[in-house]
Structure formats: structure tokens, C-alpha cells
C-alpha positions in Angstrom: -6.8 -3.4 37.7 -6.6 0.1 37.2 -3.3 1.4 35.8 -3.3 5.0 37.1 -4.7 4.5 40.7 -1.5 1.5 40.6 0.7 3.6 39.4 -0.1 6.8 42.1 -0.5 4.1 44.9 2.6 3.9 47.5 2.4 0.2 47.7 1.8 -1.0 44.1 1.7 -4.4 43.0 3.4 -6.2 41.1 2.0 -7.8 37.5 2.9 -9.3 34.5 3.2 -8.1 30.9 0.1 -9.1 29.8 -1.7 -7.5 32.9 -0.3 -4.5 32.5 -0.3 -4.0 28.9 -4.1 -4.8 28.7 -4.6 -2.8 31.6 -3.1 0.5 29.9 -5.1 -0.3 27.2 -8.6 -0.6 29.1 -7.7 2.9 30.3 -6.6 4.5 27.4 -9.8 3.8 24.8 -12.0 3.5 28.1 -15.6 4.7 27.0 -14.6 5.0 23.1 -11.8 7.5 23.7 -9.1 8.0 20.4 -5.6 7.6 21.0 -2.5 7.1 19.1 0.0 4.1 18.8 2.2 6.1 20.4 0.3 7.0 23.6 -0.3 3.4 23.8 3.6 2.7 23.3 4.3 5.6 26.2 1.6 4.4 28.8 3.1 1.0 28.6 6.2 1.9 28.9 5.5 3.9 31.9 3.5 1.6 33.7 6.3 -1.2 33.1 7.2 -0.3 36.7 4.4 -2.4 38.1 5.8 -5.3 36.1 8.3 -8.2 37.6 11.3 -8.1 36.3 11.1 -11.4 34.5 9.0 -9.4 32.4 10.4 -7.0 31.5 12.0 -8.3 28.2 7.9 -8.4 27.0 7.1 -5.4 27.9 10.3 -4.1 26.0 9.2 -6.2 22.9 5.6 -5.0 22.8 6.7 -1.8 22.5 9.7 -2.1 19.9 6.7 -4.3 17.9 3.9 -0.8 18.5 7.3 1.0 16.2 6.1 -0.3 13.2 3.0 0.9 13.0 1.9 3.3 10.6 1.8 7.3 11.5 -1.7 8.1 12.3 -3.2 5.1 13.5 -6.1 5.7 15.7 -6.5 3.3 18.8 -10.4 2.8 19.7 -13.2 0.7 20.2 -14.6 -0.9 17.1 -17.6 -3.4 17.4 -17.0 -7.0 17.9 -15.2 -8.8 15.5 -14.1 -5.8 13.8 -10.0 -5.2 13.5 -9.7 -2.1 11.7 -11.4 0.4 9.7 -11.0 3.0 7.5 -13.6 5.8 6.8 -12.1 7.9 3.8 -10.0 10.0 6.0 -9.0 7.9 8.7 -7.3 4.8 9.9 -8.6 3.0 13.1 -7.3 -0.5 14.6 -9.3 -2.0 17.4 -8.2 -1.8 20.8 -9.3 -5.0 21.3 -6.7 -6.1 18.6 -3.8 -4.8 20.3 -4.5 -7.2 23.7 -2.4 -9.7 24.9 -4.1 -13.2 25.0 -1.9 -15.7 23.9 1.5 -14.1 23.2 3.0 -11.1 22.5 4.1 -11.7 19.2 0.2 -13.3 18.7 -0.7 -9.6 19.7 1.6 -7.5 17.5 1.3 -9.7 14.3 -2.7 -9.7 14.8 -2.9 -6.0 15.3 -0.2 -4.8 12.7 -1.9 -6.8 10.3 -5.0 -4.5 10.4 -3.2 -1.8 10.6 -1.2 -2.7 7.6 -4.8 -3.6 6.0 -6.4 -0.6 6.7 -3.1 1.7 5.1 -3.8 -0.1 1.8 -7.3 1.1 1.8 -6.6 4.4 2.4 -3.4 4.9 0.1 -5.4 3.3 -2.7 -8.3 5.7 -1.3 -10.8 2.2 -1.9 -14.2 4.1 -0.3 -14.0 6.7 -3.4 -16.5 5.6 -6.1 -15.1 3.7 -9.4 -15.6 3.2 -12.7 -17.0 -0.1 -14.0 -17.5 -1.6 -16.8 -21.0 -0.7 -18.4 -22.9 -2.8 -21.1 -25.7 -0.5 -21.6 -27.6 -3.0 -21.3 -27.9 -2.8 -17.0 -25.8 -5.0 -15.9 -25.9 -5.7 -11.9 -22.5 -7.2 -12.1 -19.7 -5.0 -10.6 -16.7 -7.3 -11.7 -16.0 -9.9 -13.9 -12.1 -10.4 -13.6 -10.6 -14.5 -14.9 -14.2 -16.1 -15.7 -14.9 -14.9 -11.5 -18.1 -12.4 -11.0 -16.7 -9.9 -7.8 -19.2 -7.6 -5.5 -17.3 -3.9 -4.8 -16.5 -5.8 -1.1 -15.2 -9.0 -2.3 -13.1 -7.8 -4.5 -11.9 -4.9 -2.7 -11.4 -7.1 0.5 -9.9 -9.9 -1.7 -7.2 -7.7 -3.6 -6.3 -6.3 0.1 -6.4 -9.2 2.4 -4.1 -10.7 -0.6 -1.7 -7.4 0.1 -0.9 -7.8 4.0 -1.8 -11.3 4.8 -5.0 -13.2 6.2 -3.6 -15.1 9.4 -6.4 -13.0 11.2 -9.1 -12.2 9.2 -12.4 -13.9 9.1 -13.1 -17.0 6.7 -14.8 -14.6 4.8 -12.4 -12.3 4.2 -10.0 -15.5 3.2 -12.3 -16.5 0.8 -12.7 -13.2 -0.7 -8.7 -13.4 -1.2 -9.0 -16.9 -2.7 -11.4 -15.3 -5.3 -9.1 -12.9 -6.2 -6.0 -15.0 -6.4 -8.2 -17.9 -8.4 -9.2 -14.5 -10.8 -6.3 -13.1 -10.5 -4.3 -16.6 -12.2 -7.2 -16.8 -15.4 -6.9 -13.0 -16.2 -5.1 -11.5 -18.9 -4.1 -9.0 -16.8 -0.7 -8.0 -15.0 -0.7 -7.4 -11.3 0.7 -3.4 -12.0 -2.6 -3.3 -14.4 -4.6 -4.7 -11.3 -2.8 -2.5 -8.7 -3.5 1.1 -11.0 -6.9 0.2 -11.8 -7.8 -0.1 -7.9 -5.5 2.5 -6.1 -5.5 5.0 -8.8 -7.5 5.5 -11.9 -10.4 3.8 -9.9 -11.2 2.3 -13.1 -12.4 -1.5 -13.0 -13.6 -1.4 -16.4 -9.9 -1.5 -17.7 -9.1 -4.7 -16.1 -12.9 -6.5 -16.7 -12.9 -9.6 -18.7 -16.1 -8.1 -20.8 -13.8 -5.0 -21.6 -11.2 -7.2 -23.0 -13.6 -9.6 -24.8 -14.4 -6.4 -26.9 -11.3 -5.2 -27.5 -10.4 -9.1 -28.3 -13.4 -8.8 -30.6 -12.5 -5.6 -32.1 -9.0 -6.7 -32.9 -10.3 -9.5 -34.9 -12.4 -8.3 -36.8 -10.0 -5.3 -37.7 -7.8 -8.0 -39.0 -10.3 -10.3 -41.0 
């Protein structure tokens, strides 16, 4: 189906939600194109004409759900697998993502999820470089937060799949955020500690175990 040539065609037919949602959404990031959640939102809603009535209740609740996305989003083709991503200055969610299979509700929480996912990144402005801990001695290890040794992705992923939810991410994603939760439960660190050391001094070395071994160490022997 073609959602333009159906909706300039005298005798249209008639479709379900899920038909014509996916079908404005073909059309709108056809061959890679950019476009916003609310050109999505607008083509949907004006190609609800070649719905049944029965349907129209979904087609109404897709785009109440495409509301509470975040300004800016970009809607475009991503490679497979792939739900969102952010490159330092912008925000994309698959179009893919945003396709009815299953439900509506399936389609919304999958997509808004990403999206959600993708803000945290960029408000915390996670592609900038950090700070880590350094033992002048060379140490390849980016991370070590509660006894667990983190990579910049796991823990990155970990502390932000934690943030929006992991109902659609892949398994390793989920175990990224079980990393960071297990960490997260052995450090002697608070969770606002842990939330300014990612998103804004971009300094991991204040919340790494071996920083607070020395300080530990440095506090004894000050008292001894």
C-alpha cells in the first residue's frame, strides 16, 4: 500500500490501523528520509480516512501515545536491530520501532522507550570524553565501581538502560544494566554521586572504587 496514491485515489480502500499507520510510516522515512514525531503524528492522522471505523479508536491512541515524545526526535532508518541513537547533537529513533506488529500499545511503549533512552544520553551529553581514574601505572580498566570492572559501553548502557527501562532492549543491554545495579548495590556511593559523575562533571574517577580505596587509605593513616 501506498498512502498518498490511496489517499489522492477517488475510490480508496478501506484498511485497518495497523495498515495504515505502517503504511504512513514506509512513506515518510522511504529511502532514509528525516522526519519528525510530529509529521509522523500528522500523516497518520490524515490518512485515518482510509481506516474502518472500528478503528478508529487506534488510530486516535497511536497518536495521543506519538505526544509524549521528546521535542526533536528524528524518525529514520537505523540498521537492523538498532532502536535509537544518539550522535552528540542528535536524537534518532528507528522507524522500524515506531511499527505496529503486535499492538499499539506494544508499539508506543517499544518506541518511547528509545526515545526516552536516547534523551538520557544526550542530556547527560554521554559521547563527550571522561575522566577516569588513573594509577600511573597504565591501567586498561575504565571502571571499577562495587568490586565490578565496567567498559565506557557497559557502563554507560547499564546506568541508562537502568534509567528508562529494558522491556525492549537486547540481552546485552540487560545484562549491562544488571552490572550496574549488582555495582551499583556494593558501592559506597549515592545514586546523586553516580548521576553527577556521568551527566555532568564527566568524571568516573570520583565514583571508582580504587579512588576511594585511597582516600580510605589516606584517612587511616592520617588517624594512626
Amino acid at each position: 500500500m501506498h498512502i498518498v496514491s490511496d489517499l489522492e485515489s477517488p475510490q480508496a480502500e478501506t484498511f485497518d490501523a495497523a495498515t495504515v499507520i505502517n503504511g504512513v510510516i514506509e512513506a515518510k522515512a522511504e529511502n532514509g528520509a528525516r522526519v519528525s514525531i510530529e509529521e509522523i503524528a500528522e500523516g497518520v492522522r490524515s490518512a485515518s480516512v482510509l481506516c474502518v471505523a472500528s478503528e478508529q479508536t487506534e488510530i486516535h491512541q497511536y497518536v495521543v501515545g506519538l505526544q509524549d515524545f521528546h521535542h526533536g526526535t528524528i524518525i529514520t532508518t537505523l540498521d537492523e536491530e538498532v532502536g535509537g541513537l544518539y550522535n552528540g547533537s542528535e536524537r534518532m529513533v528507528a522507524s522500524d520501532s515506531l511499527m505496529v506488529d503486535q499492538s499499539i500499545e506494544r508499539s508506543l511503549s517499544r518506541s518511547q522507550e528509545a526515545d526516552d533512552h536516547e534523551m538520557v544520553h544526550a542530556k547527560g551529553k554521554h559521547t563527550e570524553a571522561y575522566t577516569i581514574y588513573d594509577d600511573g601505572q597504565g591501567s586498561t580498566q575504565y571502571l571499577v565501581l562495587g568490586g565490578i570492572t565496567f567498559t565506557d559501553e557497559s557502563f554507560r548502557e547499564g546506568y541508562t538502560v537502568n534509567a528508562t527501562g529494558d522491556r525492549f532492549v537486547s540481552d546485552q543491554y540487560r545484562h549491562f544494566r544488571s552490572l550496574y545495579v549488582s555495582a551499583f548495590q556494593n558501592a559506597d556511593v549515592s545514586e546523586a554521586e553516580v548521576d553527577t559523575a556521568i551527566n555532568v562533571t564527566h568524571n568516573l574517577a570520583e565514583i571508582d572504587d580504587r579512588t576511594r580505596e585511597e582516600e580510605d587509605a589516606a584517612s587511616l593513616a592520617i588517624t594512626l
